[in-house]
N, C-alpha and C positions, 0 to 999 in steps of 0.2 A: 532502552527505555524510550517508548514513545514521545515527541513534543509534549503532548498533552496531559501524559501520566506527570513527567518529566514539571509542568507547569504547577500543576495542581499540588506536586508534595513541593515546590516552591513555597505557594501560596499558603499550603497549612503549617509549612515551619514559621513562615512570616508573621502569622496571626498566633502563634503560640506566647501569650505576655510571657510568662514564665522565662523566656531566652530573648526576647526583644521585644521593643518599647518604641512605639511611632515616636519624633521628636517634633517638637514644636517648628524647630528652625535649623539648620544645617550645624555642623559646630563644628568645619574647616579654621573656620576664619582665630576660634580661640586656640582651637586647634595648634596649629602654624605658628603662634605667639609662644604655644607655651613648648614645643619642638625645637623652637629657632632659641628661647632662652636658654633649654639644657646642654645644645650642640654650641651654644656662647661657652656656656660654664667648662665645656667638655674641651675647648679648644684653652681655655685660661689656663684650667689646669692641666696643659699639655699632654694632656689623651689622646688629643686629634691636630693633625697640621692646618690649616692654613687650607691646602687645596680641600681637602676632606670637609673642612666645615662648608667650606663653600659650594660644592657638587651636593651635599647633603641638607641645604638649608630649603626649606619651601620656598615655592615663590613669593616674591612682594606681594599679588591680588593674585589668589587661587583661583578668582573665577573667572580671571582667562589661561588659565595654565589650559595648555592642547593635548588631549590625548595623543 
Protein backbone atom coordinates (compact mmCIF):
# COMPACT_ATOMS: atom_id res chain seq x y z
CA UNK A 1 0.00 0.00 0.00
CA UNK A 2 1.06 3.29 -1.10
CA UNK A 3 1.93 6.19 1.82
CA UNK A 4 -0.85 7.99 0.49
CA UNK A 5 -3.44 5.26 -0.05
CA UNK A 6 -1.96 4.04 3.17
CA UNK A 7 -2.89 7.85 4.79
CA UNK A 8 -6.14 8.33 3.48
CA UNK A 9 -7.86 4.93 4.82
CA UNK A 10 -6.22 6.43 8.07
CA UNK A 11 -7.95 9.43 7.94
CA UNK A 12 -11.52 7.87 6.90
CA UNK A 13 -11.31 5.34 9.79
CA UNK A 14 -10.44 8.48 12.00
CA UNK A 15 -13.45 10.36 10.97
CA UNK A 16 -15.94 7.39 11.13
CA UNK A 17 -18.03 8.56 14.75
CA UNK A 18 -19.54 5.37 14.91
CA UNK A 19 -15.75 3.83 16.08
CA UNK A 20 -14.26 7.12 17.54
CA UNK A 21 -15.03 10.19 19.17
CA UNK A 22 -12.46 13.32 19.00
CA UNK A 23 -11.87 14.03 22.89
CA UNK A 24 -12.14 17.21 24.40
CA UNK A 25 -8.81 16.62 26.51
CA UNK A 26 -6.31 13.81 26.76
CA UNK A 27 -7.53 11.35 29.61
CA UNK A 28 -3.81 9.86 30.46
CA UNK A 29 -3.74 11.64 33.56
CA UNK A 30 -7.36 9.80 35.01
CA UNK A 31 -6.23 7.35 33.26
CA UNK A 32 -3.02 6.48 35.43
CA UNK A 33 -5.21 7.16 38.63
CA UNK A 34 -7.58 4.68 38.00
CA UNK A 35 -4.49 1.88 36.59
CA UNK A 36 -2.36 2.62 39.50
CA UNK A 37 -5.63 2.13 42.07
CA UNK A 38 -6.53 -1.40 40.61
CA UNK A 39 -2.60 -2.74 40.39
CA UNK A 40 -2.77 -1.15 44.59
CA UNK A 41 -5.90 -3.51 44.97
CA UNK A 42 -4.16 -6.20 42.90
CA UNK A 43 -0.99 -6.12 45.01
CA UNK A 44 -3.26 -6.05 48.64
CA UNK A 45 -4.85 -8.87 47.44
CA UNK A 46 -1.72 -10.70 46.87
CA UNK A 47 -2.18 -11.23 43.04
CA UNK A 48 0.87 -9.45 42.27
CA UNK A 49 4.42 -9.01 44.21
CA UNK A 50 5.87 -6.07 45.10
CA UNK A 51 8.27 -5.87 42.22
CA UNK A 52 5.31 -6.49 39.61
CA UNK A 53 3.19 -3.65 41.07
CA UNK A 54 5.95 -1.49 40.82
CA UNK A 55 7.52 -2.14 37.00
CA UNK A 56 3.71 -2.05 36.23
CA UNK A 57 2.57 1.23 37.88
CA UNK A 58 2.48 4.46 35.45
CA UNK A 59 4.49 7.04 35.80
CA UNK A 60 4.06 9.89 38.70
CA UNK A 61 3.61 12.83 35.36
CA UNK A 62 2.99 10.94 32.04
CA UNK A 63 3.77 13.83 30.42
CA UNK A 64 7.29 13.51 30.61
CA UNK A 65 7.35 9.64 30.48
CA UNK A 66 10.03 9.19 27.09
CA UNK A 67 9.38 7.33 24.46
Amino acid sequence: MDKQHYLTEGYRQLTNSHYYTKLNAPLFHQTSIKVAEILNELRKACVIVEQRLQYLLPPVNPNSQSS
